[in-house]
DSSP file (Angstrom, degrees, kcal/mol; ACC not computed):
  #  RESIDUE AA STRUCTURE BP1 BP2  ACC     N-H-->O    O-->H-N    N-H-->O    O-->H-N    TCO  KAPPA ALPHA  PHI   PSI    X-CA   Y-CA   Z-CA
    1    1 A X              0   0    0      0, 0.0     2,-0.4     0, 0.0    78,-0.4   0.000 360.0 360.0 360.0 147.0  190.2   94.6   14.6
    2    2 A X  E     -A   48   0A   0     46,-1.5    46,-2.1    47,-0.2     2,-0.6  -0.881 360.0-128.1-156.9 171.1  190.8   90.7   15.0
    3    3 A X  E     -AB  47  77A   0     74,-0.8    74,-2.4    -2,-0.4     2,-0.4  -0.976  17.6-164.2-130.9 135.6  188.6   87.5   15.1
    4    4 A X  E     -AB  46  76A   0     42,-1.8    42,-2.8    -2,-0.6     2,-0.4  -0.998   5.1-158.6-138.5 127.1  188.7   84.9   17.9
    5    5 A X  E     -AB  45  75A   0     70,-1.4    70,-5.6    -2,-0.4     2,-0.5  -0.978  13.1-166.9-119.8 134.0  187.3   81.6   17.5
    6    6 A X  E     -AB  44  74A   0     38,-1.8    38,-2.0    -2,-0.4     2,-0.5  -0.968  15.8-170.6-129.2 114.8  186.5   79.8   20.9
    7    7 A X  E     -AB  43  73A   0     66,-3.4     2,-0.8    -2,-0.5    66,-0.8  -0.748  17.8-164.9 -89.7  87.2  185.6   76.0   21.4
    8    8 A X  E     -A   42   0A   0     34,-0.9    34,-3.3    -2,-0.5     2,-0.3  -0.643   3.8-158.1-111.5 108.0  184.7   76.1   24.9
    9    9 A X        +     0   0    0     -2,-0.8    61,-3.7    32,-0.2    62,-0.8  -0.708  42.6  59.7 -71.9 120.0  184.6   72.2   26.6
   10   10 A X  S    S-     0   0    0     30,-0.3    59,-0.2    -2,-0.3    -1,-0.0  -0.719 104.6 -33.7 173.3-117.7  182.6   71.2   29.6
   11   11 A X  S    S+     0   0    0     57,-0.3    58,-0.1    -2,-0.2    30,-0.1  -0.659  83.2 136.1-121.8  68.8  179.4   71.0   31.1
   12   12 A X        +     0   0    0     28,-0.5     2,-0.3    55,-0.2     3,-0.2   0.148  41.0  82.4-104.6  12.5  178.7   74.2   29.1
   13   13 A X  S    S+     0   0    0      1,-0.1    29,-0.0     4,-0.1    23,-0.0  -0.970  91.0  22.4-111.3 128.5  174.7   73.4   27.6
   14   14 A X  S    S+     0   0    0     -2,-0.3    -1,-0.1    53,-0.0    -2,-0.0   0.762 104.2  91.8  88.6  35.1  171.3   73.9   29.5
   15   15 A X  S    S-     0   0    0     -3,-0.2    49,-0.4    50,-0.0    52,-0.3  -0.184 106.7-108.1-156.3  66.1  173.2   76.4   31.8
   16   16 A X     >  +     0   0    0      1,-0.1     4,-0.6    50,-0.1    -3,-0.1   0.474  67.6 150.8   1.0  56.2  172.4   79.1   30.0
   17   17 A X  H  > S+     0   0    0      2,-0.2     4,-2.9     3,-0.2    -1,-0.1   0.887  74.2  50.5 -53.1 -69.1  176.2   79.7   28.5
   18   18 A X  H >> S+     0   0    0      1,-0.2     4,-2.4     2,-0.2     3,-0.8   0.937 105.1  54.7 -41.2 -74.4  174.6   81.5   24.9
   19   19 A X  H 3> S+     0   0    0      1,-0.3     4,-2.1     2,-0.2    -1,-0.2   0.725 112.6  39.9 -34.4 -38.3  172.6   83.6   26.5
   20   20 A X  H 3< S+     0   0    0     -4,-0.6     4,-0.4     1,-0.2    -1,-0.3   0.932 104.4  59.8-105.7 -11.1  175.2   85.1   28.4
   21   21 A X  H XX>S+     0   0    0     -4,-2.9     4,-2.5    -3,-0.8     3,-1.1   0.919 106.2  56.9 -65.6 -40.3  178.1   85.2   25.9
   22   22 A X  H 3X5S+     0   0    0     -4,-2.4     4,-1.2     1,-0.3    -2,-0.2   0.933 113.5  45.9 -52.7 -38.4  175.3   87.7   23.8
   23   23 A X  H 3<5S+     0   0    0     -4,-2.1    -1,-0.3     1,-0.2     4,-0.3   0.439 111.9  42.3-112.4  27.7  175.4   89.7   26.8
   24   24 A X  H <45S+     0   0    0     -3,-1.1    -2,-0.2    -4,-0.4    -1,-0.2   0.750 118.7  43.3 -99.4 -17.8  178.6   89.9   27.5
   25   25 A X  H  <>S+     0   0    0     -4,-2.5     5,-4.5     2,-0.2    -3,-0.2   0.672 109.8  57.1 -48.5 -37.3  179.9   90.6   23.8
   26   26 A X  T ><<S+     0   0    0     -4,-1.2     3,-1.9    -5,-0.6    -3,-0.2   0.977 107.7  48.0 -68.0 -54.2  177.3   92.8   23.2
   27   27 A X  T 3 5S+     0   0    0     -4,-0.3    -2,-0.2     1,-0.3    -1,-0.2   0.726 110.0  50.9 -17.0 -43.3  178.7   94.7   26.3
   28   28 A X  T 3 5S-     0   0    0     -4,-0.1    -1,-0.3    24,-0.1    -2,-0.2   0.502 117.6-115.7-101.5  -0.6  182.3   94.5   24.9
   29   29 A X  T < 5 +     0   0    0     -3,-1.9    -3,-0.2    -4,-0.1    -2,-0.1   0.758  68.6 147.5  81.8  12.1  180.8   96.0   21.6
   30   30 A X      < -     0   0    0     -5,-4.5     2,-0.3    22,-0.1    56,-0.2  -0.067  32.7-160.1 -73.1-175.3  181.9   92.3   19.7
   31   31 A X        +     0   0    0     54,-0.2    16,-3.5    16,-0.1     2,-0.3  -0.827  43.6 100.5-148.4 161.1  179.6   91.2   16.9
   32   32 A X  E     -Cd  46  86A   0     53,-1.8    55,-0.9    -2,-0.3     2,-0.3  -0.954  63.0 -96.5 158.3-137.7  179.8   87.4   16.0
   33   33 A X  E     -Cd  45  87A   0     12,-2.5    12,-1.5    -2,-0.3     2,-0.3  -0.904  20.9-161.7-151.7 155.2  177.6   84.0   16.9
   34   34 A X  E     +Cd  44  88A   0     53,-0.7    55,-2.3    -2,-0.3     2,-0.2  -0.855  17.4 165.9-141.7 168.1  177.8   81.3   19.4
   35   35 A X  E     -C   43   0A   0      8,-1.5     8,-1.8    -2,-0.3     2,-0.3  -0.779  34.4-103.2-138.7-178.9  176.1   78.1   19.2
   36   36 A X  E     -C   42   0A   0     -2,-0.2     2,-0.3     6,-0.2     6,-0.2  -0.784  29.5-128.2-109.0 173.3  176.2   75.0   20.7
   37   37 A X    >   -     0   0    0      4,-2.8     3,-0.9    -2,-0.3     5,-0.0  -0.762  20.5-125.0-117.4 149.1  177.7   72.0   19.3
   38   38 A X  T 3  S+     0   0    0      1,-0.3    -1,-0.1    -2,-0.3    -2,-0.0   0.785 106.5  68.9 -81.9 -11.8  176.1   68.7   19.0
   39   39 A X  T 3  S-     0   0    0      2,-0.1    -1,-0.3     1,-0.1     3,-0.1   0.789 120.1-105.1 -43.5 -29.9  179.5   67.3   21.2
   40   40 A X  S <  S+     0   0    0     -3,-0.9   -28,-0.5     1,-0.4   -30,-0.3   0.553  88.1 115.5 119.2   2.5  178.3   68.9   23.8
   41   41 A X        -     0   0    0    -32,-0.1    -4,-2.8   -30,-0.1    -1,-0.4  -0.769  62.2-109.9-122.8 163.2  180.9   71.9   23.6
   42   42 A X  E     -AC   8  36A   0    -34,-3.3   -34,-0.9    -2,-0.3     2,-0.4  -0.677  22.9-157.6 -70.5 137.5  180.2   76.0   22.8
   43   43 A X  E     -AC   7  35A   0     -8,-1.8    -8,-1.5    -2,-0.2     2,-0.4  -0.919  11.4-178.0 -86.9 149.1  181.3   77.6   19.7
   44   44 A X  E     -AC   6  34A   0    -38,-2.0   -38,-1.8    -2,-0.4     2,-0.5  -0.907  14.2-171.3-157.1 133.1  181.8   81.3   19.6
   45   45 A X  E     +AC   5  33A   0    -12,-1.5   -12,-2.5    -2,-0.4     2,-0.4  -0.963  23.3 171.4-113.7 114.7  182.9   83.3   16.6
   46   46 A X  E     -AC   4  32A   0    -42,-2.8   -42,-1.8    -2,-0.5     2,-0.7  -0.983  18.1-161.6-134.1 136.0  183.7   87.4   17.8
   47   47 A X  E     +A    3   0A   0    -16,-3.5     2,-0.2    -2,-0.4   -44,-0.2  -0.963  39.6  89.3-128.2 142.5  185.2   90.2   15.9
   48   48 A X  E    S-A    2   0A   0    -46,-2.1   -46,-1.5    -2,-0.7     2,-0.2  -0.832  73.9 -26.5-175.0-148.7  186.7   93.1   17.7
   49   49 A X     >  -     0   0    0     -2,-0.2     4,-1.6   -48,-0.2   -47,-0.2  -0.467  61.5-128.1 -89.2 162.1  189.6   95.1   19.5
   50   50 A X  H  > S+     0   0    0     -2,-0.2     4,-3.3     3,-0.2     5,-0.3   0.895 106.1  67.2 -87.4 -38.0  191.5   92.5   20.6
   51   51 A X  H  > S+     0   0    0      2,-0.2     4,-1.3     1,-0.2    -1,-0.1   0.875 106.6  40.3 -20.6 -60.2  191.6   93.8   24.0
   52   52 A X  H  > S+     0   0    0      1,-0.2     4,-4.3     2,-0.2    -1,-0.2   0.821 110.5  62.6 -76.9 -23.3  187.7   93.1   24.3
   53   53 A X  H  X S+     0   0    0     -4,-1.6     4,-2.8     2,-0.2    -2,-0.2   0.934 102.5  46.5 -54.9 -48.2  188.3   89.8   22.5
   54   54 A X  H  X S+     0   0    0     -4,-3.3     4,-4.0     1,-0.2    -1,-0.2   0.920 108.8  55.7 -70.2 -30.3  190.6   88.7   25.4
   55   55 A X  H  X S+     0   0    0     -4,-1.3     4,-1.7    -5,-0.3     5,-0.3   0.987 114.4  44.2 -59.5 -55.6  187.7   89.9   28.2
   56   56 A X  H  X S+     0   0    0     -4,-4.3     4,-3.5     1,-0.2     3,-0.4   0.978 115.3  42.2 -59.0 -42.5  185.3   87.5   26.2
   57   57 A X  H  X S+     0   0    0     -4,-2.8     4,-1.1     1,-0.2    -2,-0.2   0.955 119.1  47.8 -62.7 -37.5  188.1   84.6   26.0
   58   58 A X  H >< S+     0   0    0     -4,-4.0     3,-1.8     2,-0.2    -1,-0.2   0.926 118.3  46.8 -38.9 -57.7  188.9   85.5   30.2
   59   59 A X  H >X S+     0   0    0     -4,-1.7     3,-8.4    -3,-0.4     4,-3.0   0.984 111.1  47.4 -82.7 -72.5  185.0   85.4   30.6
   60   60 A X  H 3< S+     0   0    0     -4,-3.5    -1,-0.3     1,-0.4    -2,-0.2   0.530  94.1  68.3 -80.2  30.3  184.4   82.4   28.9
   61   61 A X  T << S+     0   0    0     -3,-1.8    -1,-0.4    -4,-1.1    -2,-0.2   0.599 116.1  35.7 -79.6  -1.1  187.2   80.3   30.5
   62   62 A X  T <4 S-     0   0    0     -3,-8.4    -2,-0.2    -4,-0.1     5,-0.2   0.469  93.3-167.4-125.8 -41.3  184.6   80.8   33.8
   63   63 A X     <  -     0   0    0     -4,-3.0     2,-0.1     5,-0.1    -2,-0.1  -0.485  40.5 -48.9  80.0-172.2  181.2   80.7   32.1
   64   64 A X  S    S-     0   0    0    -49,-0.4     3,-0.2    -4,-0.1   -47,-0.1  -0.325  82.2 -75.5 -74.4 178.8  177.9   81.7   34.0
   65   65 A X  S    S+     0   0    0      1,-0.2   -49,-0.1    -2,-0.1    -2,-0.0   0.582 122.4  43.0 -11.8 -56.0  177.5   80.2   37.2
   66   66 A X  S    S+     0   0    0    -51,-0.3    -1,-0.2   -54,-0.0   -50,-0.1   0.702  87.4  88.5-102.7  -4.0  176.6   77.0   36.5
   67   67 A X        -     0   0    0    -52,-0.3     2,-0.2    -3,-0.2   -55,-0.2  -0.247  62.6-146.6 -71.5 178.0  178.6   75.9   33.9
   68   68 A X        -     0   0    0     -5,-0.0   -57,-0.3     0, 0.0     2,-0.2  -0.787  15.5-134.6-160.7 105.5  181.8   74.2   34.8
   69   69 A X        +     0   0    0    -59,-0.2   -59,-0.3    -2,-0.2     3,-0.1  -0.330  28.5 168.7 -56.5 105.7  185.0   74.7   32.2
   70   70 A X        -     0   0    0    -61,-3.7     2,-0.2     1,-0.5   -60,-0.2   0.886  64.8 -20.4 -92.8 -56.8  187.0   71.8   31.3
   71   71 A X        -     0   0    0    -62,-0.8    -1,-0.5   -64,-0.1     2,-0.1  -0.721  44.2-138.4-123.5-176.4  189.0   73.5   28.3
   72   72 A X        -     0   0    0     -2,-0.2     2,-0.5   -64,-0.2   -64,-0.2  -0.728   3.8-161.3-149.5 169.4  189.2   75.8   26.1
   73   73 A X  E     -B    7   0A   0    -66,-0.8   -66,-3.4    -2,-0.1     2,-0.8  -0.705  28.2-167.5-120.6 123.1  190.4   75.4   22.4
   74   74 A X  E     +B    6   0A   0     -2,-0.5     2,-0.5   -68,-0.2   -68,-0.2  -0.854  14.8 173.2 -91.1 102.3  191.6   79.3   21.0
   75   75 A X  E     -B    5   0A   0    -70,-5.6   -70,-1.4    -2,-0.8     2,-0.5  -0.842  23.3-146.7-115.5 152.9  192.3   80.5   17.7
   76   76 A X  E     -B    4   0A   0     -2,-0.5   -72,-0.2   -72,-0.2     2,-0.2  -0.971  29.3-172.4-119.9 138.6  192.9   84.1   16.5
   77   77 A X  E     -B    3   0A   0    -74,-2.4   -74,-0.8    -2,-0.5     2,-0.3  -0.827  33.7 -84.9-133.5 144.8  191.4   84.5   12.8
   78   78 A X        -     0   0    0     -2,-0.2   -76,-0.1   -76,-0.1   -74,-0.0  -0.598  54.8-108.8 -52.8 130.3  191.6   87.5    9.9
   79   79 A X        -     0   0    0    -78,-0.4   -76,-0.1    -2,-0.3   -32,-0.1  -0.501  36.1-171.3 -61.8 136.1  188.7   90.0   10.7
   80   80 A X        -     0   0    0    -78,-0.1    -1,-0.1    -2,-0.0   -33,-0.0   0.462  21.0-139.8-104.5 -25.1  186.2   89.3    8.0
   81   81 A X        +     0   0    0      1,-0.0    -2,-0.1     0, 0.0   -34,-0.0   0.715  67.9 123.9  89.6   5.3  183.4   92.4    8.5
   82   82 A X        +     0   0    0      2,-0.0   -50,-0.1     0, 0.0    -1,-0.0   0.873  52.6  71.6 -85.2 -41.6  180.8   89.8    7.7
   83   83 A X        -     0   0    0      1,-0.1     3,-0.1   -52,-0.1   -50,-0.1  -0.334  43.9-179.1 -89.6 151.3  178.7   90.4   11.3
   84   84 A X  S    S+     0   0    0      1,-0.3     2,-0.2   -52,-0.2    -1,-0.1   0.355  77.9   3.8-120.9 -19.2  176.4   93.5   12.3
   85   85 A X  S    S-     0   0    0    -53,-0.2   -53,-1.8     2,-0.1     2,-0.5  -0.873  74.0-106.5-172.2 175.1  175.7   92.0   15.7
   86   86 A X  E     +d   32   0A   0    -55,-0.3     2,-0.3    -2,-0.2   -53,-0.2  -0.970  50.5 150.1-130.3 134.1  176.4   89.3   18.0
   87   87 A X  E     -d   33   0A   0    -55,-0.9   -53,-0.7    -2,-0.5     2,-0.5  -0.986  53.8 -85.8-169.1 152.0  173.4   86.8   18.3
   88   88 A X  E     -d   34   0A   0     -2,-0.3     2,-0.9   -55,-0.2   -53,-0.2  -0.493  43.2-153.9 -81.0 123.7  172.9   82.8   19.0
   89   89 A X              0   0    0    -55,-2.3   -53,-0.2    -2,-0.5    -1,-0.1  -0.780 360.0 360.0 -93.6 106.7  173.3   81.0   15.5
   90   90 A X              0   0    0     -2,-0.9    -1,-0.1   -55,-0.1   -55,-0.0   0.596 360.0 360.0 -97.4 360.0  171.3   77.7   15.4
């Protein structure tokens, strides 16, 4: 089990970007948060296999559909245990 924190840069707010990182983490079996940031950029906090951690980071170098991916900023973290579920943190 491993933790990945993802800053994800772009035109990544109002194109529904949260919404679909819940259901694709929830998919991969993650638990964690994303929000958005008042920059303008995604945060996303996941604990998992690292395996499904890289399918989120793959995922969210592309976004939904309408977003459009400038960077993103990757860190790999100690798993804390702290999360039960993966859900938008405001």
């Amino acid at each position: 089990m491993e933790r990945l924190h993802l800053k994800v840069f772009g035109d990544v707010q109002a194109v529904g970007f949260r919404y679909s990182t819940i259901e694709i983490a929830r998919d991969l079996g993650l638990t964690g948060w994303v929000r958005n940031n008042p920059d303008g950029s995604v945060q996303i906090v996941a604990e998992g296999e690292r395996e499904k951690l890289e399918n989120l980071s793959s995922w969210a170098s592309k976004g939904p559909p309408l977003a459009k991916i400038d960077r993103v900023e990757k860190e790999w973290k100690e798993v804390t245990g702290e999360f039960s579920t993966f859900e938008v943190k405001y």
